[in-house]
VOPAGU-2260 file (C-alpha; in pm, 1 decimal, decimal comma):
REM VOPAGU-2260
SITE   aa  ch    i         X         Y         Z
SITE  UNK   A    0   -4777,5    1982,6     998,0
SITE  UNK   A    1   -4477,8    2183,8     922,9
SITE  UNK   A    2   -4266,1    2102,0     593,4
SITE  UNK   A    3   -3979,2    1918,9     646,6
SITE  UNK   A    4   -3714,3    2063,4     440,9
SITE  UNK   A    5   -3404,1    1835,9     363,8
SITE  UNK   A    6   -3091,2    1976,7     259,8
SITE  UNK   A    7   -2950,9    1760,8     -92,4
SITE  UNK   A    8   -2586,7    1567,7    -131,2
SITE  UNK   A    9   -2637,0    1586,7    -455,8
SITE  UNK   A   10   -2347,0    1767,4    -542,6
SITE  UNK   A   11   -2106,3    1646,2    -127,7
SITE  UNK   A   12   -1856,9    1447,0    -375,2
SITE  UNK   A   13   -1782,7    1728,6    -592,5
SITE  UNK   A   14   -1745,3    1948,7    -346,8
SITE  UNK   A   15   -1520,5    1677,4    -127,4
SITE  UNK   A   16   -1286,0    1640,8    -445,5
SITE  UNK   A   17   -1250,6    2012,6    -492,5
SITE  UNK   A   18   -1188,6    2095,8    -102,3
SITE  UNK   A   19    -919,1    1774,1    -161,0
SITE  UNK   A   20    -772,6    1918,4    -532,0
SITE  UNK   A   21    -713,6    2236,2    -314,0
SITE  UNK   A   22    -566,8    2084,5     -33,6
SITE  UNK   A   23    -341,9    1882,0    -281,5
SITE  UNK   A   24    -194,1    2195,6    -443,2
SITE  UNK   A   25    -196,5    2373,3     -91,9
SITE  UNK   A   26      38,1    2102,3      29,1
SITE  UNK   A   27     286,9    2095,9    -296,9
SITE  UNK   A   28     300,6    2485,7    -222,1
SITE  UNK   A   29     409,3    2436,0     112,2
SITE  UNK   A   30     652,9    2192,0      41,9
SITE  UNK   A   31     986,1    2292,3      92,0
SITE  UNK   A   32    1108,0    2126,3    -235,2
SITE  UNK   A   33     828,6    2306,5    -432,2
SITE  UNK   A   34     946,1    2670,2    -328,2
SITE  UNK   A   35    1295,7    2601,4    -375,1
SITE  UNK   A   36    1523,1    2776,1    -658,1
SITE  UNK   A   37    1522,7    2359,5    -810,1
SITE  UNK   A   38    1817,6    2446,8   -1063,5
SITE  UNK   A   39    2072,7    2589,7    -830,0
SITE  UNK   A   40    2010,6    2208,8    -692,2
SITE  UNK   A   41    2019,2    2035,7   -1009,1
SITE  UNK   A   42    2170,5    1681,1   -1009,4
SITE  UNK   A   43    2185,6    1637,9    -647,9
SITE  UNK   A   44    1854,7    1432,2    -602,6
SITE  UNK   A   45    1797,8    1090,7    -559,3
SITE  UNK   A   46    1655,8     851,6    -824,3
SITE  UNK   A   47    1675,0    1137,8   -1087,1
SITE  UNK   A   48    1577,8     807,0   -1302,1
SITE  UNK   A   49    1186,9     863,3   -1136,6
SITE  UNK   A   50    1183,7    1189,5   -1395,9
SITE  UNK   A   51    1245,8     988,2   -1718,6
SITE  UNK   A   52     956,6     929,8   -1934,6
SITE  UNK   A   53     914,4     517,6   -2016,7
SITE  UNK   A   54     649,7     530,7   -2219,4
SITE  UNK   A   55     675,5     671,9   -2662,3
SITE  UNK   A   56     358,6     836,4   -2625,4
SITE  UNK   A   57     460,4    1031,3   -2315,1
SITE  UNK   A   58     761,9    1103,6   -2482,3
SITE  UNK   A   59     614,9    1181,1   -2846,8
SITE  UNK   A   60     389,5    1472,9   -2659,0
SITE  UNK   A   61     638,9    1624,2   -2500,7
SITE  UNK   A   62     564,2    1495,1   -2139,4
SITE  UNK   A   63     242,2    1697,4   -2127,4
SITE  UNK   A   64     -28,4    1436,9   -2018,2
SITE  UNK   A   65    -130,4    1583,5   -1636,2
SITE  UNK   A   66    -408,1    1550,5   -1792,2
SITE  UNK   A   67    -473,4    1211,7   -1901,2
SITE  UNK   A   68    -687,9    1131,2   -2267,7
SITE  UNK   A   69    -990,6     975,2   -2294,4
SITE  UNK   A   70    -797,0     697,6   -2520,9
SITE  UNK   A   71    -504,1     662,1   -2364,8
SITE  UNK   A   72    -412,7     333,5   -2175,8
SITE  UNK   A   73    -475,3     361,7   -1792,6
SITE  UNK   A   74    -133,3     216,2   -1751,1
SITE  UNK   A   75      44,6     456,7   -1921,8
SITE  UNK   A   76    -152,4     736,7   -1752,7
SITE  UNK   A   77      -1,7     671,6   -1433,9
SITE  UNK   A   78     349,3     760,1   -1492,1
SITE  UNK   A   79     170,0    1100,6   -1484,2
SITE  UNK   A   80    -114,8    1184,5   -1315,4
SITE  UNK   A   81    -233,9     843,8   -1139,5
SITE  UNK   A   82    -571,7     988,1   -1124,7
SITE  UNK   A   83    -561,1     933,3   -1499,1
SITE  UNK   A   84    -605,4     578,1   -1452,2
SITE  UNK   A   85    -930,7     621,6   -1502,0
SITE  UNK   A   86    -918,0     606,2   -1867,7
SITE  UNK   A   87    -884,1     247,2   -1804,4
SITE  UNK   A   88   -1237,5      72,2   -1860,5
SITE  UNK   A   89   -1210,0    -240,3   -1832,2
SITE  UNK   A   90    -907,6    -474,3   -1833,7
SITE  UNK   A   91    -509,6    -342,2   -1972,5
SITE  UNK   A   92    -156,9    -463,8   -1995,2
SITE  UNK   A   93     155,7    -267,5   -2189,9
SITE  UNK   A   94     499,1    -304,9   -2211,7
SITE  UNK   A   95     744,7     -50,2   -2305,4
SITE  UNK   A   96    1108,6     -80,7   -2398,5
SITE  UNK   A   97    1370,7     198,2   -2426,3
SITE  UNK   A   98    1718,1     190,6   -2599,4
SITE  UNK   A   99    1895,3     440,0   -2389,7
SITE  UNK   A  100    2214,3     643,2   -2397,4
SITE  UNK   A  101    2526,7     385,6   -2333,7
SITE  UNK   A  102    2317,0      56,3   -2406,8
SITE  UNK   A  103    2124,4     124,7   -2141,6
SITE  UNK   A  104    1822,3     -63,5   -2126,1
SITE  UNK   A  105    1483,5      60,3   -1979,1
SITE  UNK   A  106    1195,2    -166,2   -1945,8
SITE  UNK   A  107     832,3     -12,6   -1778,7
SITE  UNK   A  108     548,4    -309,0   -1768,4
SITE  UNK   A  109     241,0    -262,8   -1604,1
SITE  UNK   A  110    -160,4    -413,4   -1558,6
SITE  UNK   A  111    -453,3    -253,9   -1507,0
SITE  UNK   A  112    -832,9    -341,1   -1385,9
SITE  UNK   A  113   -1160,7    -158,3   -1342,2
SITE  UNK   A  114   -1370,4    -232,0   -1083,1
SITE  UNK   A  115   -1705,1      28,9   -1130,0
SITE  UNK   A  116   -1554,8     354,1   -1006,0
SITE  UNK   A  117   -1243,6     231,0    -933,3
SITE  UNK   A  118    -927,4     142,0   -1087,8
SITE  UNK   A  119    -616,6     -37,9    -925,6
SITE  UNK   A  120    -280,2     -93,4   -1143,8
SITE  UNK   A  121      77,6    -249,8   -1066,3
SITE  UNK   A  122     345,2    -129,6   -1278,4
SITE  UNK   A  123     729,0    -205,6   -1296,6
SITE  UNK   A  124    1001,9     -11,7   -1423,0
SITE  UNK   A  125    1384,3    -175,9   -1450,8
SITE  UNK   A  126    1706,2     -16,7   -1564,1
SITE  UNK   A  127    1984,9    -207,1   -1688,6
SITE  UNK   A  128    2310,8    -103,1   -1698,7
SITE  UNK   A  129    2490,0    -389,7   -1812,2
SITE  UNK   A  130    2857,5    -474,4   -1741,0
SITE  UNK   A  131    3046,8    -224,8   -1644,2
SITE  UNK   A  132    3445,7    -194,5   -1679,2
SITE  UNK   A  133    3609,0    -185,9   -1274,3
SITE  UNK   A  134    3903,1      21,3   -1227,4
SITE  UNK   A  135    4035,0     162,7    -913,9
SITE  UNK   A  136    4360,7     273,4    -800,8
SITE  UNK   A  137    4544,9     -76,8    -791,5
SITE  UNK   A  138    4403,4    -154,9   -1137,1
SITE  UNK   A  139    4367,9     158,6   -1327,4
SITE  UNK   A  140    4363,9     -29,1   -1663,0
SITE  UNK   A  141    4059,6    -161,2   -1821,0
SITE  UNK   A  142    4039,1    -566,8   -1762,0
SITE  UNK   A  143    3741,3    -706,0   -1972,4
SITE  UNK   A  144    3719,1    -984,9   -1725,0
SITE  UNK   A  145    3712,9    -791,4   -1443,1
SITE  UNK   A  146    3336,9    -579,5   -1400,9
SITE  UNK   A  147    3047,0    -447,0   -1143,1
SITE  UNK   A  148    2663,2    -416,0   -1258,3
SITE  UNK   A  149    2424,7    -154,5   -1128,1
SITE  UNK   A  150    2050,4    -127,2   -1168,8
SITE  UNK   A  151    1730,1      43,3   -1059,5
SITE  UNK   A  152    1383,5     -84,7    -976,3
SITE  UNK   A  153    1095,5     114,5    -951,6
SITE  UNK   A  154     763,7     -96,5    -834,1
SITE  UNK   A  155     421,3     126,0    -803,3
SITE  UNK   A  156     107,6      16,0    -678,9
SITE  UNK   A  157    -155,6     265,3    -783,7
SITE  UNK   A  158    -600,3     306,5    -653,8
SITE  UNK   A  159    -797,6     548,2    -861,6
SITE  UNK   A  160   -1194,9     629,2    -791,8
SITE  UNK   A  161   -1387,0     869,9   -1018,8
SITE  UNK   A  162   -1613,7    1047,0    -756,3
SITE  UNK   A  163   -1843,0    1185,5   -1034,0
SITE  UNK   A  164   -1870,0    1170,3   -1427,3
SITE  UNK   A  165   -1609,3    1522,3   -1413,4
SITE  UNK   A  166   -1393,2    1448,0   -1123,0
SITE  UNK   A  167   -1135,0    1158,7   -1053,6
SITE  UNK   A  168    -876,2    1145,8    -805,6
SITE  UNK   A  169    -526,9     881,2    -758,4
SITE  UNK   A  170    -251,9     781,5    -596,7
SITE  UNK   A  171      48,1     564,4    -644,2
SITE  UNK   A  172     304,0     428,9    -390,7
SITE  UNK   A  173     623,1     348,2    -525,3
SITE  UNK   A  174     879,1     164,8    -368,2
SITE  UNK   A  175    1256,5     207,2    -500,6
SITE  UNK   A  176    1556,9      37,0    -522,5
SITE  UNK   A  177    1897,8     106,7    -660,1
SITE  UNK   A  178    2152,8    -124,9    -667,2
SITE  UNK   A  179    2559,4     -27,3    -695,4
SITE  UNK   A  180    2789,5    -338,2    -739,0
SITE  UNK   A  181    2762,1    -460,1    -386,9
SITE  UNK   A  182    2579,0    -104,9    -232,4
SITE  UNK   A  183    2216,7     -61,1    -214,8
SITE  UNK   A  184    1984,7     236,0    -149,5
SITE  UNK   A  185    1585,7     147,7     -69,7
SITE  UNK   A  186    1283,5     431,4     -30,8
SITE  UNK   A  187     975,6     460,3     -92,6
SITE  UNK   A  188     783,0     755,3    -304,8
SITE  UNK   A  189     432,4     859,7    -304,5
SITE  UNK   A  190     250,3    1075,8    -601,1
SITE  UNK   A  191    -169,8    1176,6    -649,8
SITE  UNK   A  192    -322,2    1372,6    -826,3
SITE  UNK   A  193    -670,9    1456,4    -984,9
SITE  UNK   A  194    -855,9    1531,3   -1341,9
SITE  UNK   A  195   -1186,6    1740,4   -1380,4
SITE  UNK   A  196   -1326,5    1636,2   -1778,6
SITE  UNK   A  197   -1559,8    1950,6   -1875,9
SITE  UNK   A  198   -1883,7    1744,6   -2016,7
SITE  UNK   A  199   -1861,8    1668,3   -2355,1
SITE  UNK   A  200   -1660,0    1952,8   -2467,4
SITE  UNK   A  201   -1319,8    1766,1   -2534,6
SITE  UNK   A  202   -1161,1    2008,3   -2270,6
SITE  UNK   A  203    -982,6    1816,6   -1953,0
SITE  UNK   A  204    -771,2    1948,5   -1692,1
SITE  UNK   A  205    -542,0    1783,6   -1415,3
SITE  UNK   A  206    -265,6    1808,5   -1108,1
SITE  UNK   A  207     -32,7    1595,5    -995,4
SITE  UNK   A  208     206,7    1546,8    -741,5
SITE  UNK   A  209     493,1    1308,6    -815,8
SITE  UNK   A  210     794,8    1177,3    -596,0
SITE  UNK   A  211     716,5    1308,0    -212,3
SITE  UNK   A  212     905,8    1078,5       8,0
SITE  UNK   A  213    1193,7    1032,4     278,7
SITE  UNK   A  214    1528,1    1061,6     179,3
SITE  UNK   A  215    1735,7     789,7      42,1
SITE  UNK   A  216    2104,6     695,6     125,2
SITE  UNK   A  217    2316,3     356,8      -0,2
SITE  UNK   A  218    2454,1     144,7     294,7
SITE  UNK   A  219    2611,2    -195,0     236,3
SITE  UNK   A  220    2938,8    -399,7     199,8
SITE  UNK   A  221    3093,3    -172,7     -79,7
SITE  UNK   A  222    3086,7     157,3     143,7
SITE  UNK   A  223    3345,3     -50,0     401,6
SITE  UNK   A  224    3697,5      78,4     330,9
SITE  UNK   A  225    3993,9     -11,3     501,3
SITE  UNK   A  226    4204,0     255,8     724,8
SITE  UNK   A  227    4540,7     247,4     790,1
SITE  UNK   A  228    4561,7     205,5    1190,0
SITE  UNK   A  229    4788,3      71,4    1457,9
SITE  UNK   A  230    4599,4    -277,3    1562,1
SITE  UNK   A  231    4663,3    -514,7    1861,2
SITE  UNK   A  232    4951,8    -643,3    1642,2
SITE  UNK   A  233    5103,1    -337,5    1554,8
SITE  UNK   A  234    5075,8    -128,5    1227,3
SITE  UNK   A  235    4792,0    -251,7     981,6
SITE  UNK   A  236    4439,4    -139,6     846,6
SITE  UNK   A  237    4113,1    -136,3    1023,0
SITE  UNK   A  238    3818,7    -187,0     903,3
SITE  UNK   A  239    3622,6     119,3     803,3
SITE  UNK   A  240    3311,6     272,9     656,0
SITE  UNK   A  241    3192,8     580,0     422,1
SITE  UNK   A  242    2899,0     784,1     530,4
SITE  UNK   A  243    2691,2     784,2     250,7
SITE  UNK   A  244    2466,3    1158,0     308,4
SITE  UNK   A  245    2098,2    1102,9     231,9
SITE  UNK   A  246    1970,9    1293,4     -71,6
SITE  UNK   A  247    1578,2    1405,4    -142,6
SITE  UNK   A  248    1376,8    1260,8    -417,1
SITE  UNK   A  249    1290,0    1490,2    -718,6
SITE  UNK   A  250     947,8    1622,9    -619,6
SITE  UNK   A  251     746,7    1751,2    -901,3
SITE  UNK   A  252     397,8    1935,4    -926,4
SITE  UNK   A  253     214,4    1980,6   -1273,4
SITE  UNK   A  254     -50,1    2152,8   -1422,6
SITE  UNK   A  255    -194,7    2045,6   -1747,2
SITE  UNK   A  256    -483,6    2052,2   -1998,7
SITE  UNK   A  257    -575,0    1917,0   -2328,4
SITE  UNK   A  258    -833,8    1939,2   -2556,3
SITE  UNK   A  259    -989,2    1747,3   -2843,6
SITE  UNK   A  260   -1190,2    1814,5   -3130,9
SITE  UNK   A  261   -1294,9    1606,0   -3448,8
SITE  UNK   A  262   -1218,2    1741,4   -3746,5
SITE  UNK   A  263   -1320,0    1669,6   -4118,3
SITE  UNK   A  264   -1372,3    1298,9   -4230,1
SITE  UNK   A  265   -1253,7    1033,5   -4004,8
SITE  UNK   A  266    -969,1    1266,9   -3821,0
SITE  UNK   A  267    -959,7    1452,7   -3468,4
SITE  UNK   A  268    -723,3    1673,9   -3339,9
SITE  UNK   A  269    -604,9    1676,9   -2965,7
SITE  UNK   A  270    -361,8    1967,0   -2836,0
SITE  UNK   A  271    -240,6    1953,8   -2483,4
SITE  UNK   A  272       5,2    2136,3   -2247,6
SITE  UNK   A  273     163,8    2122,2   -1932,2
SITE  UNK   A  274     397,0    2299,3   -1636,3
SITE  UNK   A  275     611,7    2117,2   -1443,5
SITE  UNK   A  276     797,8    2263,5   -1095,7
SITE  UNK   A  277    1108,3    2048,9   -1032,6
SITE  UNK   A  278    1231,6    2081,8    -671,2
SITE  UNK   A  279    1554,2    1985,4    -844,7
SITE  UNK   A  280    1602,6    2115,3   -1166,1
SITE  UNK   A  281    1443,6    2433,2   -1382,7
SITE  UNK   A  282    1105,9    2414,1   -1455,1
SITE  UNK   A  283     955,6    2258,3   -1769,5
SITE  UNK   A  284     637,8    2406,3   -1985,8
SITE  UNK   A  285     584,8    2129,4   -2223,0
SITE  UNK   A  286     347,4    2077,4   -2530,5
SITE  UNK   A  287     206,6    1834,6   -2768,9
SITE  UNK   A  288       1,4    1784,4   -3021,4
SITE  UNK   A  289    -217,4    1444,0   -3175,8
SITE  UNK   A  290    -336,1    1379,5   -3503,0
SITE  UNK   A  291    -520,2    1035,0   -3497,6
SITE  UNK   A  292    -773,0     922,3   -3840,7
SITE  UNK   A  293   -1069,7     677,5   -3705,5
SITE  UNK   A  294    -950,5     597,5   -3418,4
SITE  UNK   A  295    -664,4     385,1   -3593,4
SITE  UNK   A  296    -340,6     574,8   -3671,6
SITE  UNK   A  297    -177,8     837,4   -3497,6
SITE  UNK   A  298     106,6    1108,5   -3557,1
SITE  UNK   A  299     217,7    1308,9   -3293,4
SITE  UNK   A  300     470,4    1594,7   -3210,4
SITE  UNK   A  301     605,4    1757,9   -2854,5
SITE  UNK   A  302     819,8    1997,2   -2731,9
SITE  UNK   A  303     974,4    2053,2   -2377,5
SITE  UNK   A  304    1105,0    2378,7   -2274,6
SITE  UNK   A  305    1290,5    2541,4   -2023,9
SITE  UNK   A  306    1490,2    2876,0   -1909,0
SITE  UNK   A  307    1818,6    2749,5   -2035,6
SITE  UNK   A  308    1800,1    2506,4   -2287,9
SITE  UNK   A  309    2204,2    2454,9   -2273,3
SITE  UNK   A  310    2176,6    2263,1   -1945,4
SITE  UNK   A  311    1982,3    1993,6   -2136,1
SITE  UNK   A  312    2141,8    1715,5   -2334,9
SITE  UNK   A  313    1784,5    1658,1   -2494,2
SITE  UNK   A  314    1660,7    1894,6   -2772,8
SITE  UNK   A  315    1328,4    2062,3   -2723,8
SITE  UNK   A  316    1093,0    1864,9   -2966,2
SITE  UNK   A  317     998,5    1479,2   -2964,5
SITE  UNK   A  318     793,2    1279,0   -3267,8
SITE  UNK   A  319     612,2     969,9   -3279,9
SITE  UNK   A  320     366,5     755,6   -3429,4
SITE  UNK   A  321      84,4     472,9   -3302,6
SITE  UNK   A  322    -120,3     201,7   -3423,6
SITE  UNK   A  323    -437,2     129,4   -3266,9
SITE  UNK   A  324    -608,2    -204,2   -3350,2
SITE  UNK   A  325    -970,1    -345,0   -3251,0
SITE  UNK   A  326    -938,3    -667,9   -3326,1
SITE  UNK   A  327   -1336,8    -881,0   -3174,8
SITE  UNK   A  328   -1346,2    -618,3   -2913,1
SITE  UNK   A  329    -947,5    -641,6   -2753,4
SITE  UNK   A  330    -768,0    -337,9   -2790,0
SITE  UNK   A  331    -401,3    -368,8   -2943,7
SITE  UNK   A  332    -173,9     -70,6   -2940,5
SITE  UNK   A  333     222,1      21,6   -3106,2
SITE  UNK   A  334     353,4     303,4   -3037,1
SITE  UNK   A  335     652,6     467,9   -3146,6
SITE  UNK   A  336     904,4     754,3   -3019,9
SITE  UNK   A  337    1194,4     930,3   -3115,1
SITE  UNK   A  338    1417,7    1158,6   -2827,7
SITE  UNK   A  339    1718,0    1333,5   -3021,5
SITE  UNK   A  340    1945,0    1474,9   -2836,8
SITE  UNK   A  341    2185,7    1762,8   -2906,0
SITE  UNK   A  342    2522,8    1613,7   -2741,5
SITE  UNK   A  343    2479,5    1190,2   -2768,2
SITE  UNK   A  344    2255,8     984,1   -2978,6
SITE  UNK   A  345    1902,1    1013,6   -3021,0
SITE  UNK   A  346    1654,3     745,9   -2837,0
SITE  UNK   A  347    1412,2     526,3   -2978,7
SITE  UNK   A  348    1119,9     401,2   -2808,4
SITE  UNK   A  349     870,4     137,5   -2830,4
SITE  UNK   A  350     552,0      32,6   -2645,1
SITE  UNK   A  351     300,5    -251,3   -2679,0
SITE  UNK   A  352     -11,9    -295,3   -2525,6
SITE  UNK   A  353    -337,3    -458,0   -2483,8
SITE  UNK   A  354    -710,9    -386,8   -2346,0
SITE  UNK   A  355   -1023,4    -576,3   -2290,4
């Protein structure tokens, strides 16, 4: 009898995820917002608030975890590299809180599971602007009693499957909402991406996509205006309307890696970068480094550059600090970060969180 000789798919979902991580950068290339000169169209996006980091230990590594860690909370990971999610292994909630410029407040909550290979995560992210003074050209003084509100909401539903012990891939659909006294502006925003862990070496690597969507525009009551007009009764107004233009969401592809090592005694050392391309803004090549001893408290340092510094209102280096507490098996984390910034006051940044 002749052998029978049977070809092995051993190795068909490495080679699927590395036929898809191609295809994935192949398609940011393409993009029209990833070739474009981003900082000759700076601050003309839509929901420019997508690009602010909500998390302190984001923000206390400079921005530079495309990559994910193998300790950091799934539901952090996702704001990103969604494929990151996988550092979630069993159950996860956090809670973040950010005292921003103008009492702004900025509030990023989120749950995670594990289900074998795959993760699934909801996350939240609020802005509140408070009261805000209305003047206009009737009333140009400021009335205390007399004031508008705006906010933003950000709500991401995010599926993550590790294909084999190296190779994970994620995605995350957002859907958006800005609000503008009585004006409102809806969309919806999609980001993936993927993370290849070399062995046992420490060394990780990922790429992420971030913001690809249709273009937003507001529509509602507040964008009727009236126009003086000759009506059926003679000279008057009529009623009118602005045409809000639509604008393009902030698209972003990154490229990162980090890479741990232990060190003497009880302490390990983790040093990670990243490069960002901002279809709206100059690009970003961002760094950070971790010190953590057993597992229990961390310092850490960032920086964020780009081509002209002067454009920024941030300066180019971040701080922080964490807690990490295993207290019969559950997971509690504090984290801590500080933003300074070279024109208003620096931000402060906390975040909670839990695992099981």
């Amino acid at each position: 009898m002749p052998a029978v000789h049977r070809t092995s798919n051993r190795y068909t979902p490495m080679k699927t995820s590395i036929l898809a991580l191609a295809a994935l950068v192949g398609v940011a290339l393409a993009a029209p917002g990833a070739r474009a000169q981003g900082d000759d169209r700076a601050g003309t996006a839509a929901m420019e608030e997508l690009l602010v980091p909500v998390t302190a230990r984001t923000v206390a590594l400079g921005t530079s975890l495309t990559s994910g860690l193998a300790n950091l909370s799934g539901v952090e990971a996702v704001q990103s590299n969604p494929a990151a999610l996988m550092t979630n292994n069993g159950t996860s909630a956090l809670f973040s809180r950010t005292e921003y410029w103008a009492d702004i407040g900025v509030n990023y909550f989120g749950v995670a599971q594990r289900f074998g290979a795959n993760n699934v995560a909801i996350s939240l992210t609020s802005w509140d602007y408070g009261e805000i003074l209305r003047t206009d050209e009737q009333n140009p003084e400021n009335d205390p009693n007399v004031t508008w509100e705006a906010s933003t909401l950000v709500i991401g539903a995010t599926f993550a499957r590790q294909f084999t012990d190296r190779i994970s891939a994620g995605a995350t659909l957002k859907a958006l909402n800005r609000s503008l006294d009585d004006a409102n502006s809806n969309g919806l925003a999609f980001d993936a991406g993927m993370t290849y862990v070399v062995g046992e070496s420490g060394l990780r690597f990922g790429v992420s996509l971030q913001n690809f969507g249709p273009e937003m525009d507001f529509s509602g009551s507040g964008l009727a205006v009236p126009i003086p007009g000759e009506g059926p009764e003679g000279e008057g107004e009529q009623a009118g309307e602005i045409d809000d233009l639509p604008a393009e969401l902030p698209s972003l592809l990154s490229f990162g890696a980090a890479y741990t090592r232990p060190m003497a005694g009880s302490l390990s050392l983790t040093g990670m970068a990243s490069y960002r391309s901002n279809a709206y803004d100059l690009d970003q090549y961002t760094a950070g480094v971790e010190v953590g001893y057993a597992n229990l408290f961390y310092v850490r340092g960032g920086v964020n550059v780009t081509s002209d510094t002067e454009q920024h209102a941030w300066e180019i280096w971040n701080v922080g600090a964490g807690l990490n507490f295993n207290l019969a098996g559950t997971n509690l984390l504090v984290d801590y970060a500080f933003r300074p910034s070279s024109v208003f006051d620096g931000v402060h940044m906390f975040t909670v969180g839990v695992g099981l």
